[in-house]
C-alpha positions in Angstrom: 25.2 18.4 15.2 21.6 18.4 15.6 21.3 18.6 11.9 23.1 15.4 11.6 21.3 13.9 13.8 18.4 14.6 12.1 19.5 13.0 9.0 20.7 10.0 10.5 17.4 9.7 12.0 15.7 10.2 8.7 18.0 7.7 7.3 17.4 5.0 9.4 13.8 5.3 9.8 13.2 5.1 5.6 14.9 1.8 5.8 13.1 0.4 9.3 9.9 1.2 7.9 10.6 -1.6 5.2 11.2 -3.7 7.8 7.8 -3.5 10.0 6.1 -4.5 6.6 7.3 -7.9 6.9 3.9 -9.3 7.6 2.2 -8.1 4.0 4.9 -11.4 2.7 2.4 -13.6 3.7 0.1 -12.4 0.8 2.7 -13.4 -1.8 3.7 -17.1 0.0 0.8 -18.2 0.8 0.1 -19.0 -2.6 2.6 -21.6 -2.5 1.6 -22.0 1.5 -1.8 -23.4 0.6 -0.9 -26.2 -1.3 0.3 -27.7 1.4 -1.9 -26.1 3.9 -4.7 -27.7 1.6 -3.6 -31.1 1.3 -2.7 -31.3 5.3 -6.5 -30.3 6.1 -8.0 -32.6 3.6 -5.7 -35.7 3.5 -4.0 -35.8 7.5 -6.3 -34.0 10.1 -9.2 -34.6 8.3 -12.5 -34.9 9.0 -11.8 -33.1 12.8 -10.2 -30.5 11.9 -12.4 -29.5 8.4 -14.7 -27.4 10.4 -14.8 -24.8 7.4 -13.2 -23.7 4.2 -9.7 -23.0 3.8 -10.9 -20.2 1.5 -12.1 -18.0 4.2 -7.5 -17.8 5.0 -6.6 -15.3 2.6 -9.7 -13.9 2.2 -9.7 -12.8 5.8 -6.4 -11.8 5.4 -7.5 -9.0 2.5 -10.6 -7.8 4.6 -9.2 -7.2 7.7 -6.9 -5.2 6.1 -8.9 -2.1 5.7 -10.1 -2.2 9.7 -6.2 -2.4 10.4 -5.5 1.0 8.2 -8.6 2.2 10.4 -7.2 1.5 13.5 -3.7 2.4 12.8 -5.1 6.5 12.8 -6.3 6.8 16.1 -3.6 4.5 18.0 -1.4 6.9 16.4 -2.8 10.0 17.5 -3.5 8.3 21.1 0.0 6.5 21.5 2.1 7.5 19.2 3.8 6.0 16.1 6.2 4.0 17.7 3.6 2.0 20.1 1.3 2.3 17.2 4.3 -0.3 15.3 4.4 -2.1 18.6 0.9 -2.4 19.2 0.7 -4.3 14.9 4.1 -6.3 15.6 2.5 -7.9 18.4 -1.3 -8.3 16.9 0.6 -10.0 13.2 2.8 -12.2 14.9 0.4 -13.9 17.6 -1.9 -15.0 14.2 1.0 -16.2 12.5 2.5 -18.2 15.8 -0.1 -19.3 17.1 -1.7 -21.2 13.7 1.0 -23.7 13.8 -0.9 -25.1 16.7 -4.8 -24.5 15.9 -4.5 -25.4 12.2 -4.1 -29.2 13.6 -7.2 -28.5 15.3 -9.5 -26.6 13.1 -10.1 -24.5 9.6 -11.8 -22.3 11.1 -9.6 -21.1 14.0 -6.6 -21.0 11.8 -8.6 -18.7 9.1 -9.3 -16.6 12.4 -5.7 -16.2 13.9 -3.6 -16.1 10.4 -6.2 -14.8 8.3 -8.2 -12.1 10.5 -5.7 -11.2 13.1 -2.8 -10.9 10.8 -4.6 -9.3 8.1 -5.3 -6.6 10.8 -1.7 -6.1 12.6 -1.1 -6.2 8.6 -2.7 -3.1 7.9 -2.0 -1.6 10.8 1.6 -1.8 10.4 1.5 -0.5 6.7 -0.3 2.2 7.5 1.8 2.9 10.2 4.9 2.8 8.1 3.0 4.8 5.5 3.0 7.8 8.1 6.2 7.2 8.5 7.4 8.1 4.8 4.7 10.8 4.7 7.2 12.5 7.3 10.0 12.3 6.6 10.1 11.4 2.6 9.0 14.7 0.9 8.7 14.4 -2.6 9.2 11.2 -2.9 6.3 10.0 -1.1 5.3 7.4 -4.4 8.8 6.2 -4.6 8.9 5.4 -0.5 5.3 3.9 -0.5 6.3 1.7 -4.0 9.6 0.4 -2.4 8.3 0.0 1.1 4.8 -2.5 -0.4 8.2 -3.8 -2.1 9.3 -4.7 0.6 7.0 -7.9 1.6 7.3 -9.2 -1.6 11.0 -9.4 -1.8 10.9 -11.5 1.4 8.7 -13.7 0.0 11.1 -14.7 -2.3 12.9 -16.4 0.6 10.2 -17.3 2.1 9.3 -19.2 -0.7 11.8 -20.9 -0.8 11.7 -21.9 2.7 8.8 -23.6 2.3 9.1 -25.8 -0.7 12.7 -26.8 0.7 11.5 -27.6 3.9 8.0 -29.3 3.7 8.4 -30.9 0.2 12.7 -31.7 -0.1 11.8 -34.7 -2.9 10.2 -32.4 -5.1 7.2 -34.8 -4.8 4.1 -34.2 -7.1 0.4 -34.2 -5.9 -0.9 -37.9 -6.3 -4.1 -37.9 -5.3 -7.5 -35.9 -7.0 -10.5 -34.7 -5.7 -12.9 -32.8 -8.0 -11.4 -29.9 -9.4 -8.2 -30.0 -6.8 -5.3 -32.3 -6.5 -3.6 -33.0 -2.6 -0.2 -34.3 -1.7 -1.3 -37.7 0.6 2.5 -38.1 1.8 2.6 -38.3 6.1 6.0 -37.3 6.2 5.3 -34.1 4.1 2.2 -33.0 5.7 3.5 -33.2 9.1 6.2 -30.6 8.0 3.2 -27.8 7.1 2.6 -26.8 10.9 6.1 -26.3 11.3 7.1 -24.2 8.6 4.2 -21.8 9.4 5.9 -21.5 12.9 9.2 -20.4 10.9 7.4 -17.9 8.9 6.2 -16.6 11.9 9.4 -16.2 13.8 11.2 -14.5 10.6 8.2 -12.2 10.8 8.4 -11.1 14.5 12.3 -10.7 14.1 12.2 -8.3 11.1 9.3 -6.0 12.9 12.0 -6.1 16.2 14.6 -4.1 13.9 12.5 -2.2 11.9 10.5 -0.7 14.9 13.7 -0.3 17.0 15.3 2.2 13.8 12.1 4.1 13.7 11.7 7.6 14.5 9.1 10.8 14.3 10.7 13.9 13.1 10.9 16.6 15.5 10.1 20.0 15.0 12.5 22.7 14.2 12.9 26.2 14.9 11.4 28.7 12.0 15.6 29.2 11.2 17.3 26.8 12.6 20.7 26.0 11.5 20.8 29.7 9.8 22.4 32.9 11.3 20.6 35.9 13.2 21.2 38.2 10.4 20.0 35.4 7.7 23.1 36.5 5.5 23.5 33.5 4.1 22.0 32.2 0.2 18.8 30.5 1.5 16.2 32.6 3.8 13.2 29.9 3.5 11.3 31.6 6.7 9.6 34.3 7.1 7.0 35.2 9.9 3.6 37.3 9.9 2.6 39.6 12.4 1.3 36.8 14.6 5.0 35.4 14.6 3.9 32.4 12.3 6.5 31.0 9.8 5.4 31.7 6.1 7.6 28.7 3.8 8.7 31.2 1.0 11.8 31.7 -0.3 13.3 35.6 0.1 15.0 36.7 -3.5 15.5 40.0 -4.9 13.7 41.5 -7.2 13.5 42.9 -10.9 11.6 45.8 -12.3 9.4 43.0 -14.2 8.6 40.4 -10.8 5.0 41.1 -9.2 5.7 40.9 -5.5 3.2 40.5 -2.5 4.4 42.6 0.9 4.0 41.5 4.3 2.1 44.0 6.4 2.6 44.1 9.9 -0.3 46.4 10.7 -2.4 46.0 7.3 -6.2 44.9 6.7 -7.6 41.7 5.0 -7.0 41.4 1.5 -3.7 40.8 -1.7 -2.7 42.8 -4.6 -0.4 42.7 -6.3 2.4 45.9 -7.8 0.3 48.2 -10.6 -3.4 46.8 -9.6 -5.9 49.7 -8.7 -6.5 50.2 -5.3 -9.6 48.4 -4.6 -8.8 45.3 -6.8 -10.2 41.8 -6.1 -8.4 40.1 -3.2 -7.8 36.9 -1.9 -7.3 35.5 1.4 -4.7 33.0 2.1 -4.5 30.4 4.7 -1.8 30.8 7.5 0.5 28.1 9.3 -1.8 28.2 12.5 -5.4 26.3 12.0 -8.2 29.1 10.4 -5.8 31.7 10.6 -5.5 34.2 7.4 -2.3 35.5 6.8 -2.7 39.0 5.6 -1.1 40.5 2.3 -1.0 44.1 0.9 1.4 45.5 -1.8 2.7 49.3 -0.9 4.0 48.9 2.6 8.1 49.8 2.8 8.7 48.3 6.5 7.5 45.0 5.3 9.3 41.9 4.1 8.9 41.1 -0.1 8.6 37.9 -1.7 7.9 36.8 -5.0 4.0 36.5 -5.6 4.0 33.1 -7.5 5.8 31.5 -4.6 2.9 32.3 -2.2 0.5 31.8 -4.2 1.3 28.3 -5.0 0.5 27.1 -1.6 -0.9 23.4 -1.8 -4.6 23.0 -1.5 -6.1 21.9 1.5 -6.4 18.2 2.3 -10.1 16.6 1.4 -12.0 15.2 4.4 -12.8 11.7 3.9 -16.6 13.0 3.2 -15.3 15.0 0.5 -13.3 12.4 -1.3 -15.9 10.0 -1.2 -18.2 12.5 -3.6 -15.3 12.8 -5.7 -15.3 10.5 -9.1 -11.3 9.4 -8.4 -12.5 8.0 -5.4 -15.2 5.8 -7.0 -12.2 5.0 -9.7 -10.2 4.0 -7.4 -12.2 1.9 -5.2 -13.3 -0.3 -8.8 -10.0 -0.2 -9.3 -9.2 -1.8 -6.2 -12.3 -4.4 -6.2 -10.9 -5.6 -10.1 -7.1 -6.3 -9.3 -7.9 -7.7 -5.5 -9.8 -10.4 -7.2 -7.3 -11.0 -9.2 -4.7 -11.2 -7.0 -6.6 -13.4 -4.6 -7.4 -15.8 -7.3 -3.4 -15.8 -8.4 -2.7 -16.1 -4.9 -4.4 -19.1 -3.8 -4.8 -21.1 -6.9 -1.4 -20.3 -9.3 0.0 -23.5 -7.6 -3.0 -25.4 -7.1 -3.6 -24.8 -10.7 -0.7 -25.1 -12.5 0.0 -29.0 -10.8 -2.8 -29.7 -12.3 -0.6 -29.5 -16.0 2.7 -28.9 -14.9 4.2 -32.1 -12.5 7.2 -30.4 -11.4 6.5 -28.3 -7.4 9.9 -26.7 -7.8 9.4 -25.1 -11.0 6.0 -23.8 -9.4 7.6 -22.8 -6.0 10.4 -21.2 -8.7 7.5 -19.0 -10.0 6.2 -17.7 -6.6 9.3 -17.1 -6.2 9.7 -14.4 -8.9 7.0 -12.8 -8.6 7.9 -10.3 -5.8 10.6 -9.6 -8.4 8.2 -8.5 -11.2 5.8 -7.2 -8.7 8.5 -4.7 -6.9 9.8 -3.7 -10.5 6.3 -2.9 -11.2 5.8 -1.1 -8.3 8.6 1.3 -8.1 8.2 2.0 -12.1 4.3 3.2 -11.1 5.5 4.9 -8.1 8.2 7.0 -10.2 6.5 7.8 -12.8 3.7 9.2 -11.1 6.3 11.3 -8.6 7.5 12.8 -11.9 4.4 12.7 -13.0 4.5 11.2 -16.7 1.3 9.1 -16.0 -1.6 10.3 -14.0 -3.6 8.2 -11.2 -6.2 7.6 -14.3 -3.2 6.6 -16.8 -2.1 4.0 -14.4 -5.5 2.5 -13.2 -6.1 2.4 -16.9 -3.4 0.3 -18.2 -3.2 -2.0 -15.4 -6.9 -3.0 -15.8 -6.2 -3.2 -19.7 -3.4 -5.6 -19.5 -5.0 -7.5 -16.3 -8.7 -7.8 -18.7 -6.2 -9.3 -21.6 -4.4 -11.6 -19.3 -7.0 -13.1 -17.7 -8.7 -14.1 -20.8 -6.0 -16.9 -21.1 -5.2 -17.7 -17.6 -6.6 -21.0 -18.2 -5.0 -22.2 -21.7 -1.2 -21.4 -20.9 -0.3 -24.0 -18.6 -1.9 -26.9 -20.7 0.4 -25.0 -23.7 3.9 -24.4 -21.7 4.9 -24.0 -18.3 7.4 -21.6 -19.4 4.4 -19.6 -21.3 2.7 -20.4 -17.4 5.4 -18.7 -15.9 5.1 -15.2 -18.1 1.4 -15.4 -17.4 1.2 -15.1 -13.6 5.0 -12.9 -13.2 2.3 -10.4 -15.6 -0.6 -10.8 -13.5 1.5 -10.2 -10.7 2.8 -6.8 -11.4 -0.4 -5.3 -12.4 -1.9 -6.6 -8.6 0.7 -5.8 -7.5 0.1 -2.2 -8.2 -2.8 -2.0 -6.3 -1.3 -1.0 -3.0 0.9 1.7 -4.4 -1.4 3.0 -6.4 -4.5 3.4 -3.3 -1.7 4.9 -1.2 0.1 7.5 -3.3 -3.5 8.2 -5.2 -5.2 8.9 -1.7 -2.3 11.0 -1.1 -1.9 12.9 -5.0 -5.7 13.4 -4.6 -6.9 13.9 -1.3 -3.8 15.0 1.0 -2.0 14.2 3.8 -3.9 15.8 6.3 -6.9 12.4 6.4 -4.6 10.2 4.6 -5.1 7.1 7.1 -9.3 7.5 6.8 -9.3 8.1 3.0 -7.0 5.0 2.2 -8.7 3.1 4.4 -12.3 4.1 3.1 -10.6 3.3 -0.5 -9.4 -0.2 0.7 -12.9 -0.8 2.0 -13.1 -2.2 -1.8 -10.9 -5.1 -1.0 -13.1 -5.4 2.3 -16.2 -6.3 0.5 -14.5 -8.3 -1.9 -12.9 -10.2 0.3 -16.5 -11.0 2.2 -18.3 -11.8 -1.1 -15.7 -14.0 -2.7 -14.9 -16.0 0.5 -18.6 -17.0 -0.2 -18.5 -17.8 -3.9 -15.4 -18.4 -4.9 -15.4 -22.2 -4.0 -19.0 -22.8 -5.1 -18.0 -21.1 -8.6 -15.3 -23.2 -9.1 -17.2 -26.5 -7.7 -19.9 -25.5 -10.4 -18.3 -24.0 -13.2 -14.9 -24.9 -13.3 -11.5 -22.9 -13.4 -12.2 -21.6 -16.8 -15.1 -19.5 -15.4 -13.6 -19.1 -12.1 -10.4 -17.1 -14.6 -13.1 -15.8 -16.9 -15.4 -14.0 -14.0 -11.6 -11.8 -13.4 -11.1 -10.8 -16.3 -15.5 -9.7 -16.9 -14.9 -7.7 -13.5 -11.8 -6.5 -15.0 -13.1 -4.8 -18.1 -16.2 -3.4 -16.0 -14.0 -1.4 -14.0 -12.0 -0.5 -17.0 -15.0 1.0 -18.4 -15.7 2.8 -15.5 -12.8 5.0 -15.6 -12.4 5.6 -18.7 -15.9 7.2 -18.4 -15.7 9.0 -15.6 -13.8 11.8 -14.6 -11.1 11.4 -12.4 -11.1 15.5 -11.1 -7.6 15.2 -10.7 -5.8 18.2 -9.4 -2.3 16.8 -8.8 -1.2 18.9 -5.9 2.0 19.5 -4.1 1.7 18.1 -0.6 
């Protein structure tokens, strides 16, 4: 019985957690968000309201992601996971809410409440639900964290949908242009913008209800639970030291050929293993219980045998965030993260404002934001497989995503003056190789480092889109008031390639161990 209810508990909390991630959609509608957003600032509540730039929304958003994930560690050791969930649904849904009302008031506020305050109940509920599949997933820890980043983009798709239907029901085309930008001057549409936003926000605070109401922490078994007394049966995956710890082994019997390592209840501090001299080289190895050695000899008859390649294969121990950092996967990774964020918040803010530049038709755009969380989940949960079977390794994958996202950048802005259809390819590629970002920071800090720091070393890796979040908010719009989009596209794809190089140079010091 209490093995069932174990797995129903299991069960129910690997499908809430894709539920409390319901605020990272934003990041995939508000592409199609700020073109309305945009036009309502500049052509209804304008000039009291343009207090700032509307650039400073998503860029906000992507910072304060990184002081969520840092937050998320120690509210989870002080008040548990659960609160922890509560604690994010709350902080992500007053943002979202409460811009319907300050965005008629000011840019400013609205990039504050939507932008910085989500972005952190953001990251604190996907590292929350990141903790979540790190207990209770196993092995398929990069499958979990692919599907569960999946998760926001699928909603989007609704979302998306949502939006254009409600705010823009004509299919009406931006008619006025200023500069580089066009704006949609209709009343009737503009004055639909505030309410949509106080939709999204609703959806978002409903879906975190059920996911943090299915949620649950794993609790902690006996060394043999569910086994008999005598341990008759096939499987005998415990074992315990003489200081009563468990040892996870796996009891078999043995042939003539096996080496075997003994369990000595009384015995001193060192291994060997069957036909090694008597005072051979020995090695310590770590026990259940914090700085404890569990001690090995070969010889003794009272003791317990297991099969030495079994022991010895114990995982590694977790880095400490001051290790990682020194390690050349971490500087890979954080490059890797600085190229595709830029990327992504370029795509993310300007696909639509782009594209109506060439392409007079909103649905068709709205049709495209609308697939991406299609391409970018498929992309996802291909990375996340293949590196839990391990056919591609962190560097394989950061490798060929900033390959392809180099190429594609390079004619970002020819394609839609070409064919919206050949648009359409363009940003559904683009998409899947940002999208990878998140899954690959997560299940990389995990591969790489361990789960023992995993909340401090993915955070200190998504300081990357932290920084570049800060700096582009700053020179994003003068770039493209200067230059033009052609740079604007251009300066992605040169960041690109310099992280490309990067990693390809470097070593990556990959170990690939089995937490």
């Amino acid at each position: 019985m209490k093995f069932r209810t174990e797995k129903i508990a299991k069960i129910l909390s690997l499908i809430g957690v894709h539920f409390m991630t319901a605020p990272a959609s934003f990041l995939w509608n508000y592409g199609n968000l700020s073109a309305y957003m945009e036009s309502y600032f500049r052509m209804y509540c304008y000039p009291h309201c343009v207090d700032g730039d509307s650039q400073w929304i998503i860029n906000l958003y992507s910072a304060c992601f990184c002081p969520g994930l840092c937050l998320s560690g120690p509210i989870c050791k002080y008040l548990g996971f659960r609160w922890s969930g509560i604690l994010a649904m709350i902080t992500c849904n007053i943002g979202i809410i409460s811009s319907a009302w300050i965005m008629r008031e000011s840019v400013i506020g609205t990039a504050i409440m939507i932008g910085l305050l989500n972005g952190i109940g953001m990251g604190m509920s996907l590292c929350t639900a990141f903790m979540y599949v790190n207990a209770w997933a196993g092995k398929n820890k990069g499958l979990f964290v692919a599907s569960v980043t999946s998760a926001p983009t699928i909603l989007s798709i609704l979302q998306n949908q949502i939006i254009t239907e409600y705010v823009n029901p004509n299919n009406l085309k931006p008619d006025v242009q200023i500069g580089p930008r066009t704006y949609f001057s209709e009343l009737s549409l503009l004055k639909r913008v505030p309410n949509v936003v106080f939709i999204l926000g609703l959806m978002t605070l409903v879906l975190q209800l059920i996911g943090n109401a299915m949620v649950s922490t794993p609790h902690e078994s006996p060394p043999n639970a569910g086994e008999k007394s005598d341990n008759k049966g096939p499987n005998k995956p415990h074992s315990e030291n003489s200081n009563g710890h468990a040892l996870d082994s796996t009891a078999s019997s043995l042939s003539d050929t096996e080496k075997t390592v003994i369990i000595d209840n009384e015995s001193s501090n060192y291994l060997s293993t069957e036909g090694a001299e008597q005072n051979s080289h020995t090695t310590p190895l770590e026990g259940n219980a914090p700085d404890e050695k569990t001690i090995l000899k070969c010889g003794e008859h009272k003791s317990k045998e297991f099969k030495a390649d079994t022991l010895l294969k114990s995982p590694p121990r977790s880095l400490k965030p001051l290790e990682a950092i020194k390690t050349g996967s971490f500087k890979a990774l954080w490059l890797f993260v600085v190229a595709l964020m830029y990327g992504l918040i370029l795509k993310n803010n300007y696909y639509k404002q782009f594209g109506l530049i060439y392409i007079e038709d909103d649905r068709f755009l709205t049709l495209v934001g609308s697939l991406i969380p299609v391409t970018a989940s498929i992309a996802r949960i291909t990375f996340g497989s293949l590196l839990d079977m391990k056919i591609i390794s962190v560097k394989d994958c950061i490798v060929i995503t900033l390959s392809l996202n180099s190429v594609l950048c390079a004619f970002w802005f020819f394609l839609p003056q070409v064919s919206s259809i050949a648009y359409m390819f363009l940003i559904l590629a683009l998409a899947s190789m940002h999208s990878v970002t998140y899954t690959l920071a997560a299940t990389g800090s995990l591969l790489l480092y361990g789960p023992d720091y995993f909340a401090i070393n993915f955070a200190m890796v998504y300081t990357a889109a932290t920084v570049l979040s800060i700096v582009t908010a700053f020179t994003v719009t003068p770039l493209l008031q200067a230059l033009g989009w052609f740079w604007l596209f251009t300066s992605c794809g040169i960041v690109s390639a310099m992280a490309l190089t990067f990693a390809v140079l470097i070593t990556m010091d990959e170990k690939r161990p089995e937490f």
